[in-house]
C-alpha positions in Angstrom: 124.7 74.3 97.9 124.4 77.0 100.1 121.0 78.3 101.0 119.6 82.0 100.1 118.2 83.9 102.9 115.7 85.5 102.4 114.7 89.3 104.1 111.2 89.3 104.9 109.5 92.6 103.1 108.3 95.5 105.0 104.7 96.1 105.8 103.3 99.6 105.8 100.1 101.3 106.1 100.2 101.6 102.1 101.0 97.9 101.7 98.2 96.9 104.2 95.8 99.0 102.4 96.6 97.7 98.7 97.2 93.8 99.9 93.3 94.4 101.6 92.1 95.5 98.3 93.7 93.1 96.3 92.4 90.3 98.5 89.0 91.4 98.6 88.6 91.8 95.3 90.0 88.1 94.9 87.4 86.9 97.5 84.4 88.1 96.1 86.1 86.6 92.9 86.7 83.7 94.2 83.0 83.2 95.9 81.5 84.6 92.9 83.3 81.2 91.2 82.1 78.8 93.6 85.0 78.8 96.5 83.2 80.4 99.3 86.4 78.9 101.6 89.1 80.4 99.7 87.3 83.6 99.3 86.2 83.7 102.7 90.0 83.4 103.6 90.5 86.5 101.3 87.8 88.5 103.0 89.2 87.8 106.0 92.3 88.9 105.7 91.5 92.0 103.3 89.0 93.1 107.1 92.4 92.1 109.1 94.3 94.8 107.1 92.0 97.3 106.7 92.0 96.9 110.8 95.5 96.8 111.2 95.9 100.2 108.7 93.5 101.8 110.7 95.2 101.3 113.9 98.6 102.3 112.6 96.9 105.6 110.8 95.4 106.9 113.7 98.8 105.9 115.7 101.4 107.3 113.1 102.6 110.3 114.6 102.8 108.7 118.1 104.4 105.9 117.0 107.0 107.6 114.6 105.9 106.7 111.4 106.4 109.3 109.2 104.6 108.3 106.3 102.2 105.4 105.4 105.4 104.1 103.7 107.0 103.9 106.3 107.9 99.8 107.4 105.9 98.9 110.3 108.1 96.4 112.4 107.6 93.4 114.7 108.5 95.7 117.6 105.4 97.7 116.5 102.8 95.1 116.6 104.6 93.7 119.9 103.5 97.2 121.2 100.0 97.2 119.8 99.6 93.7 121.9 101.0 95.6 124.5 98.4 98.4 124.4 95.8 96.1 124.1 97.3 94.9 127.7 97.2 98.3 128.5 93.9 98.8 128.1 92.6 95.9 129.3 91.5 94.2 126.0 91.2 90.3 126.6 91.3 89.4 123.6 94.0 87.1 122.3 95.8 88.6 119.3 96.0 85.4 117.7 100.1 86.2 116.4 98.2 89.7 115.1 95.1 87.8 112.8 92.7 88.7 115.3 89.9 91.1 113.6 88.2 91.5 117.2 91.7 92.4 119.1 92.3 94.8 116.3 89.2 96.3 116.6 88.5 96.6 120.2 92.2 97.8 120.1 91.4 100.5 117.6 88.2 101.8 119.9 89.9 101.6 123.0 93.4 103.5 121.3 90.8 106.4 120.1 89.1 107.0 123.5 92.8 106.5 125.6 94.0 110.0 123.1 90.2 111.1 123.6 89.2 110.8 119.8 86.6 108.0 120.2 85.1 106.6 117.5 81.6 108.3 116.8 79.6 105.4 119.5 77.0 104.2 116.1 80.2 104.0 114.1 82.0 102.0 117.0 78.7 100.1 117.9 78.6 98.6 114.3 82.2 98.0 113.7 81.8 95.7 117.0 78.4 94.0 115.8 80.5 93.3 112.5 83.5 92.4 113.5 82.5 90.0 116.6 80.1 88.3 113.4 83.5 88.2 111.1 85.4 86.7 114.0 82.9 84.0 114.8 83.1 82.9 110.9 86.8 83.8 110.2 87.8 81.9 113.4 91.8 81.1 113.7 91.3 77.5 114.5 89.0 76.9 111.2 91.3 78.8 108.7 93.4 76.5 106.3 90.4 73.4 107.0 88.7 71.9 104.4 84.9 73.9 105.8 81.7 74.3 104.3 80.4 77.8 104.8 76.6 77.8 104.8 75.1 80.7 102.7 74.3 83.1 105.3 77.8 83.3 106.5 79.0 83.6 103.2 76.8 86.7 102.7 77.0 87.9 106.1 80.9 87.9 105.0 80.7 90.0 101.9 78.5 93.0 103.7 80.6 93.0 106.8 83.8 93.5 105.5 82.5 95.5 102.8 81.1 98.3 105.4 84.9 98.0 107.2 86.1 99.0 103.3 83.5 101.4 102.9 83.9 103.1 106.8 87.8 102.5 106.7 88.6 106.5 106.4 86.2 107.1 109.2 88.1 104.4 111.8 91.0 105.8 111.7 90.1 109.9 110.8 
C-alpha cells in the first residue's frame, strides 16, 4: 500500500492569530477543569503565536507579505533567526517555540526600523515573558509536571496582558 504524503498547511499571520485564541481559550478551559499541565501547554503556545504574529505584522511589508493571509514559510522564520543574529539576540530559538527569542526579537526588530516599542510597554512584555519562559520551559513541555498555583496564575495574567497588548506590539 502505498503511503499518502501529506503537504504541511500554511501558517499566516491570520492562522497564528485564531490558533492563539483557540488555544487560550482551551487552556483556561482546561485549567479551569483541573489540568493546569495541559492548559499551561495551551497558554503557552496561544503567548508563542501571539509573538510570532506580532513579529510578522510589524515585518509584513519588508518581508513581502502582502496580506496576513499570506503563508509564512520556513525560509521566513530561518530569517527571523537570522535577525535575531543580527541583532545580537542570544537567545536560542528553540526550533521557533521560544517566547523570549520572539520577544526580544520583536523589540529589537522595532528599534533596528526606529519604531521601538513604547520602553513601559517593552519593559513589561520583558518582565512577562522572561516569567512565561521560566514556566513554559522547552525541556519541561510534554513531562508529566506539577505546576504549583502561583505559576499557574502567574500563567493566566501574563499571557492574558500579551492577548490584551497584542495590537500595540506590533502597531
Amino acid at each position: 500500500m502505498a503511503l499518502i504524503k501529506r503537504q504541511k498547511p500554511n501558517d499566516s499571520i491570520k492562522k497564528f492569530e485564531s490558533s492563539a485564541l483557540h488555544k487560550y481559550q482551551a487552556g483556561l478551559t482546561l485549567i479551569d477543569g483541573g489540568d493546569d499541565r495541559t492548559g499551561i501547554e495551551q497558554l503557552g503556545y496561544a503567548a508563542e503565536m501571539l509573538l510570532k504574529s506580532a513579529y510578522f505584522r510589524f515585518m509584513k511589508s519588508r518581508i513581502g507579505l502582502a496580506r496576513i493571509t499570506t503563508a509564512i514559510t520556513s525560509r521566513m522564520l530561518r530569517d527571523a533567526a537570522q535577525e535575531g543574529v543580527r541583532l545580537h539576540i542570544r537567545y536560542d530559538p528553540e526550533s521557533y517555540h521560544s517566547l523570549l527569542f520572539w520577544a526580544l526579537l520583536l523589540a529589537a526588530i522595532r528599534k533596528d526600523h526606529a519604531q521601538p516599542l513604547p520602553s513601559e510597554l517593552e519593559k513589561e512584555m520583558l518582565v512577562r515573558i522572561r516569567q512565561l519562559h521560566l514556566i513554559w520551559m522547552i525541556e519541561d513541555r510534554y513531562q508529566p509536571k506539577q505546576y504549583p498555583t502561583e505559576e499557574v496564575l502567574l500563567m493566566r495574567a501574563n499571557v492574558a496582558w500579551i492577548r490584551d497588548n497584542h495590537q500595540q506590539l506590533w502597531r
